[in-house]
VEXZA-978592 format. One line per 2 residues: number of its first residue (from 1); their letters; for each residue x negated, y negated, z of C-alpha. Coordinates in steps of 0.02 Angstrom, whole numbers, plus 50000, padded with zeros to 5 digits. Example, Ala and Ser with C-alpha at 12.3 -4.5 7.8 and 13.67 -1.06 7.14 Angstrom:
2
1> as> 49385/50225/50390  49316/50053/50357
! end
This chain:
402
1> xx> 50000/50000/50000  49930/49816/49972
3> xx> 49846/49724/50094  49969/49588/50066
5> xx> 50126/49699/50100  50041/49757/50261
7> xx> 50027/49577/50317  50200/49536/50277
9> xx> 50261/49710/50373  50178/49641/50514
11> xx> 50235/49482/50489  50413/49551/50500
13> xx> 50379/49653/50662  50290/49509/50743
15> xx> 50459/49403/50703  50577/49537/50739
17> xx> 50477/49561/50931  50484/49399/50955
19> xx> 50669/49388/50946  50707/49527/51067
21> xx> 50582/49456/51187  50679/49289/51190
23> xx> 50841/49377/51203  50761/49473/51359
25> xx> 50698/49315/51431  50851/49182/51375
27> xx> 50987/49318/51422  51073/49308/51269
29> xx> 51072/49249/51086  50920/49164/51010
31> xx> 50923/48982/50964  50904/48914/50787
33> xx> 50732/48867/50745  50677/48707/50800
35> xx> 50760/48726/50970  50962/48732/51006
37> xx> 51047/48585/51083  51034/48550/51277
39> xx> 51143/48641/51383  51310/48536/51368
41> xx> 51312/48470/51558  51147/48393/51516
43> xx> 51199/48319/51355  51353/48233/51457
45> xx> 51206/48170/51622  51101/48095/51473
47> xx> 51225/48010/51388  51311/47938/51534
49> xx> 51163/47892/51624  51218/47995/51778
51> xx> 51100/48124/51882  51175/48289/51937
53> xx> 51140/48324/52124  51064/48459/52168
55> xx> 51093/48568/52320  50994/48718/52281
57> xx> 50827/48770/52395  50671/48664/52339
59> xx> 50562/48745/52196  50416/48663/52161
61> xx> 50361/48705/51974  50169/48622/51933
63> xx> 50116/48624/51741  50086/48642/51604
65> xx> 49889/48616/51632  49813/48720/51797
67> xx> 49678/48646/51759  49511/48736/51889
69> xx> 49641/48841/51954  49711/48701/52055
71> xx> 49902/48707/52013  49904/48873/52073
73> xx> 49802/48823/52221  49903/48668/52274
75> xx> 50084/48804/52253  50008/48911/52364
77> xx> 49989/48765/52483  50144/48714/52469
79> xx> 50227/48869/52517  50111/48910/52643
81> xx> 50111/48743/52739  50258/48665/52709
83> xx> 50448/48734/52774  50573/48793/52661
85> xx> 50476/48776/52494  50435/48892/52370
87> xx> 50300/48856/52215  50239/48900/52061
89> xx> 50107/48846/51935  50141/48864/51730
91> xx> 49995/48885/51610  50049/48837/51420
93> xx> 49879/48945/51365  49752/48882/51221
95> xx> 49731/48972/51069  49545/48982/51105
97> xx> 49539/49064/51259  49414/49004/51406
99> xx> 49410/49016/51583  49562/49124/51658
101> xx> 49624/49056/51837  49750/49128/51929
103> xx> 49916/49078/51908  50118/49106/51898
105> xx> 50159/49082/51742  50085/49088/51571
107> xx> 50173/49031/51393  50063/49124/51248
109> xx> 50041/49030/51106  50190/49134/51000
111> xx> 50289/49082/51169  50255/48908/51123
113> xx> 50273/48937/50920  50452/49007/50988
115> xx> 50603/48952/51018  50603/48901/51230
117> xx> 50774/48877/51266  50758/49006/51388
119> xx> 50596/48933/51478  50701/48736/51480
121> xx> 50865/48817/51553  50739/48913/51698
123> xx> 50662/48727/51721  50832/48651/51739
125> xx> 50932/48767/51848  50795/48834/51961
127> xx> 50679/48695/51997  50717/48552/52091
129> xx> 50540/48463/52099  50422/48441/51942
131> xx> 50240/48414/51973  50157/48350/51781
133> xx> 49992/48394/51768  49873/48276/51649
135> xx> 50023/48171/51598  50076/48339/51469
137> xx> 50272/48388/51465  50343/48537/51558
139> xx> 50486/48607/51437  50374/48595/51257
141> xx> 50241/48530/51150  50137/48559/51292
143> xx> 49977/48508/51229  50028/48350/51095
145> xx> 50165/48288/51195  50192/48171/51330
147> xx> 50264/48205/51491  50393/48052/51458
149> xx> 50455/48168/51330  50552/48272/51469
151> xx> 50595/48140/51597  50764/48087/51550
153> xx> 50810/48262/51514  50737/48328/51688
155> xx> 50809/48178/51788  50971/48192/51709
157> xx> 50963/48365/51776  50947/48333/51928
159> xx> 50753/48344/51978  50620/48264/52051
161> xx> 50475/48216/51955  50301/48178/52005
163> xx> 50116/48176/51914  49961/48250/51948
165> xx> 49804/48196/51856  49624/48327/51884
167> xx> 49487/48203/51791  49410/48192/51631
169> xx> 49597/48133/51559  49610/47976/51669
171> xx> 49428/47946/51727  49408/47790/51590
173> xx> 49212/47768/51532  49238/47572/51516
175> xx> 49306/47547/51704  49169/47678/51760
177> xx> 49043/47592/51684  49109/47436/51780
179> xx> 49125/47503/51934  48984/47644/51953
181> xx> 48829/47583/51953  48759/47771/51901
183> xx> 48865/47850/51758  48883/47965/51614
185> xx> 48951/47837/51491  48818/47712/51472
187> xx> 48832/47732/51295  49010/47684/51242
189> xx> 48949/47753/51046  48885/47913/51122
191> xx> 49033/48057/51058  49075/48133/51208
193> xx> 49100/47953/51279  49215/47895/51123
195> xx> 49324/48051/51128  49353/48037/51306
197> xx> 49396/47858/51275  49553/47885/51162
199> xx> 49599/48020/51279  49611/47907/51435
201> xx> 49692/47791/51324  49832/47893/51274
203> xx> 49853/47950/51486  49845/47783/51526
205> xx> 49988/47728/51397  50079/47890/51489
207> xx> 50069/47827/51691  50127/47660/51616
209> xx> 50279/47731/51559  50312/47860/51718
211> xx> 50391/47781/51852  50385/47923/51978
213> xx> 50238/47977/52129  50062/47983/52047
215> xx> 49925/48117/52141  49741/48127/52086
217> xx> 49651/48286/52141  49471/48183/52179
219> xx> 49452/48017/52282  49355/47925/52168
221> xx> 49526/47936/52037  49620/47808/52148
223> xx> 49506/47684/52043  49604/47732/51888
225> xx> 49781/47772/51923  49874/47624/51994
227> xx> 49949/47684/52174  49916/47858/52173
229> xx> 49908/47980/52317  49744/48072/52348
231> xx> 49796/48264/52337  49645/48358/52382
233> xx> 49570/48504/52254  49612/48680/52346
235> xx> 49476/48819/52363  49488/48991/52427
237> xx> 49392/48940/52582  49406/49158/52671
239> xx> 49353/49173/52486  49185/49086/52509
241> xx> 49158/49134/52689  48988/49213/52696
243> xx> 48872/49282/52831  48726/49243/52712
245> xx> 48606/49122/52799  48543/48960/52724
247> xx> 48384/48908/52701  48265/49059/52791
249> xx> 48189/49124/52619  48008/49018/52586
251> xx> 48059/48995/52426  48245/48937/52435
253> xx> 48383/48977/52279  48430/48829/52191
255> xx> 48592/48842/52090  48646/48726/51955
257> xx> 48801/48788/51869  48878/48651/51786
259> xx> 49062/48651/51696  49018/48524/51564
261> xx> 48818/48458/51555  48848/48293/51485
263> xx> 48974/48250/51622  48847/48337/51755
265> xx> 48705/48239/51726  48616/48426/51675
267> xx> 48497/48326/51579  48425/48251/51721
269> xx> 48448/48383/51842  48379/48530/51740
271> xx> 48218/48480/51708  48193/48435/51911
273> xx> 48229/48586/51954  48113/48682/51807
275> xx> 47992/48589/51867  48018/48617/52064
277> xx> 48032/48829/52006  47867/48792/51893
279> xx> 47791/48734/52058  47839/48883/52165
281> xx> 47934/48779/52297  48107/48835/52230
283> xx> 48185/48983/52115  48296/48898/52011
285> xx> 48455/48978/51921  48541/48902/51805
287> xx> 48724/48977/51767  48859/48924/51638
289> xx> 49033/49019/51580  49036/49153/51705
291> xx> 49201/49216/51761  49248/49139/51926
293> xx> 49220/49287/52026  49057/49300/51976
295> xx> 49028/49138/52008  49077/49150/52184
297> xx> 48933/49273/52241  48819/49173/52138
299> xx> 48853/49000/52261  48844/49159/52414
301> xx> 48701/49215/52355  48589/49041/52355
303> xx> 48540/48905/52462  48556/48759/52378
305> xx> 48722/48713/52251  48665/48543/52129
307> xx> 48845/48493/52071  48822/48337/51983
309> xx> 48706/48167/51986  48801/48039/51876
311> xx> 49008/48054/51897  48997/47980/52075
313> xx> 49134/48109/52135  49151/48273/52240
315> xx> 49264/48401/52151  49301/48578/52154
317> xx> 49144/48668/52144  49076/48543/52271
319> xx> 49201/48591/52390  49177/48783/52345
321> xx> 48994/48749/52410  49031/48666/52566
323> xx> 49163/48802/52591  49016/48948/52557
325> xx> 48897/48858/52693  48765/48788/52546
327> xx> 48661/48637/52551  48763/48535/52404
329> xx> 48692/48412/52316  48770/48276/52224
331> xx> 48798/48056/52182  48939/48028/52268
333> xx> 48967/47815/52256  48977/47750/52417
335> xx> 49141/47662/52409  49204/47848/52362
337> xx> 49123/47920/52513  49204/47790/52603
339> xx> 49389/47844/52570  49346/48005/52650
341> xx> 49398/47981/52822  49253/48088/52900
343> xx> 49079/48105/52853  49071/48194/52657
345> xx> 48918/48330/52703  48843/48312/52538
347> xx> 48687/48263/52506  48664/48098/52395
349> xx> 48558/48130/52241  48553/48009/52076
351> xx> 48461/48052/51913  48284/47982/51974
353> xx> 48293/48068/52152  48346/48245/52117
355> xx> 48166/48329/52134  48128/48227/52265
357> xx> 48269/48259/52379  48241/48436/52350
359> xx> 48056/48427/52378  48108/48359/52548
361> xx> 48236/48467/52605  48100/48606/52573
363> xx> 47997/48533/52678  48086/48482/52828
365> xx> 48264/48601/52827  48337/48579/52988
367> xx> 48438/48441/52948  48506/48500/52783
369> xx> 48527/48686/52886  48657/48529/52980
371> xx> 48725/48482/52842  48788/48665/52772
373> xx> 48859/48717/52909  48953/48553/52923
375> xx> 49005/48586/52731  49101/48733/52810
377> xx> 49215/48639/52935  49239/48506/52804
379> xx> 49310/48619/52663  49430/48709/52821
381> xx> 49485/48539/52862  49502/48449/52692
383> xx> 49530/48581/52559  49610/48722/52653
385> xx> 49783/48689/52555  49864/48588/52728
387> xx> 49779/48393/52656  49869/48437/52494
389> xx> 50021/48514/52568  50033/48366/52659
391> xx> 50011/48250/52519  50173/48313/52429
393> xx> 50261/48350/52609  50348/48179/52549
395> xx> 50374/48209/52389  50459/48354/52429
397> xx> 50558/48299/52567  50483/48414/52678
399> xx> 50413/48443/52856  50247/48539/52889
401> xx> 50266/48730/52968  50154/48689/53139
! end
């Protein structure tokens, strides 16, 4: 048989599958392609302006991004420390797949392709609270589309809508090159620089239109989203609990795993360290695209965790590192530092002073030996899940479980 009548076979099957999976999921009939009309009780709420009340139990539903695991981190918390909620975290996947975090939900790409009446009548009669994440919508076109797309739909049905941004989509490179003395944009013509640019653009245009609760998962993101709420990142703190000491081996384990170089400052911090392992003082590994579990025993397994010298933030693999009992390492600006209402145990490093620091705490360990164990009651206190869960507590109209 031809190659071409195979491909249209499967073709067919993939079509016909399709269909019975979004009879299975929608509970009857398949829509038209290109979406069937809204469920007539929203149609009227829209049209009249009127909001249906809603008396059901509160759902919190977080997506479409989950961006570091963290929407599936910050559910958790919400169902864990705060009474008489229950959570869950969507994932609209990419066609190119990367890093898989845990979470809830996931929409395949075909599931997107499809026809998701089924996934916007779930939203609408189970969920009472909406969390966007990166300023993307929640019912479809979850990677082109805007989050104002659903709003009038979603309100009109009744929920509660709020925002969550994670970083690189609101962090703009003109206002951090204003504000941050040490950056990674100082070239506003470098590519990296200009793409993120018309990103943050676009996000920005977004919050300008949204007129609900804005959360940022870092502190130094209150600098660019107008009267947000600082919702801590979430790590699995019993996750990174470790018995390993810190800093006993002569030559301590120096880990530099960064998530994107350019936005790490890797070109600074790499050849430090080379030249620190080159030296014999250190034994430097360098780790990129590893699945997170693996990840995990790497940060166990050293002494030191480098995070980043030139975003003047602490994020989630900072927090994994305090959480794990390492020395971590990384530019956090001071008026950042200074929105954390305790002492941040990391230690400061910018592009010029990253071998040096290192040389030092070498040298003379007993006060970063301080410093990691501190890490570890920091990341209990601050990134537990109970800072975040208290962060939506009033956007969710909720009291915390003592």
């Amino acid at each position: 048989m031809a190659a071409w009548t195979w491909r249209r076979i499967r073709r067919g099957l993939r079509r016909r599958a399709g269909v019975l999976k979004r009879r299975v999921r929608g509970g009857g009939a398949t829509a038209p392609a290109g979406g069937a009309a809204k469920p007539a009780f929203i149609e009227t709420a829209v049209a009249t302006g009127h909001t249906l009340d809603i008396t059901r139990p509160v759902r919190l539903l977080i997506g479409p991004a989950n961006m570091a695991g963290q929407g599936w981190q910050w559910a958790r918390a919400a169902e864990h420390f705060l009474d008489g909620v229950s959570a869950e975290s969507l994932t609209a996947a990419r066609s190119r797949p990367g890093f898989q975090f845990r979470t809830d939900t996931v929409l395949s790409g075909p599931q997107q392709r499809g026809d998701l009446t089924w996934h916007r009548d779930r939203v609408v009669r189970e969920v009472t609270h909406v969390l966007f994440e990166a300023g993307r919508p929640i019912l479809r076109d979850f990677h082109a589309g805007s989050m104002s797309n659903d709003v009038d739909e979603l309100r009109a049905a009744g929920l509660h809508l709020g925002a969550v941004f994670h970083g690189s989509e609101v962090r703009d490179p003109s206002k951090h090159r204003e504000l941050y003395p040490v950056t990674a944009f100082d070239d506003p013509r470098e590519d990296l620089t200009e793409r993120l640019q018309v990103v943050v653009d676009d996000v920005q245009e977004r919050i300008a239109r949204f007129d609900g609760p804005r959360f940022v998962s870092t502190p130094d993101l209150l600098d660019f989203v107008p009267d947000a709420i600082w919702m801590p990142v979430v790590v699995g703190v019993d996750e990174f609990a470790t018995d390993n000491p810190v800093l006993e081996r002569p030559k301590p384990v120096v880990l530099h795993a960064p998530s994107n170089s350019a936005l790490k400052g890797t070109s600074f911090i790499d050849p430090a360290l080379q030249s620190l392992h080159d030296d014999g003082l250190i034994e430097y590994r360098r780790a990129s695209g590893l699945p997170h579990a693996e990840l995990v025993e790497l940060v166990k397994d050293c002494d030191i965790v480098v995070d980043q010298a030139v975003l003047g933030l602490y994020g989630v693999f900072a927090a994994e590192s305090m959480a794990a009992g390492r020395v971590t390492l990384a530019h956090v600006a001071p008026h950042v530092r200074a929105r954390v209402p305790v002492e941040l145990p990391i230690v400061e490093i910018t592009p010029p002073t990253v071998r040096d620091v290192i040389a030092e705490i070498v040298r003379q360990r007993d006060e970063a030996i301080k410093t990691a164990h501190a890490g570890v009651e920091f990341a209990r206190m601050y990134h537990d899940g109970r800072m975040a869960a208290r962060a939506l507590a009033g956007f969710l109209g909720r009291e915390e479980r003592p």
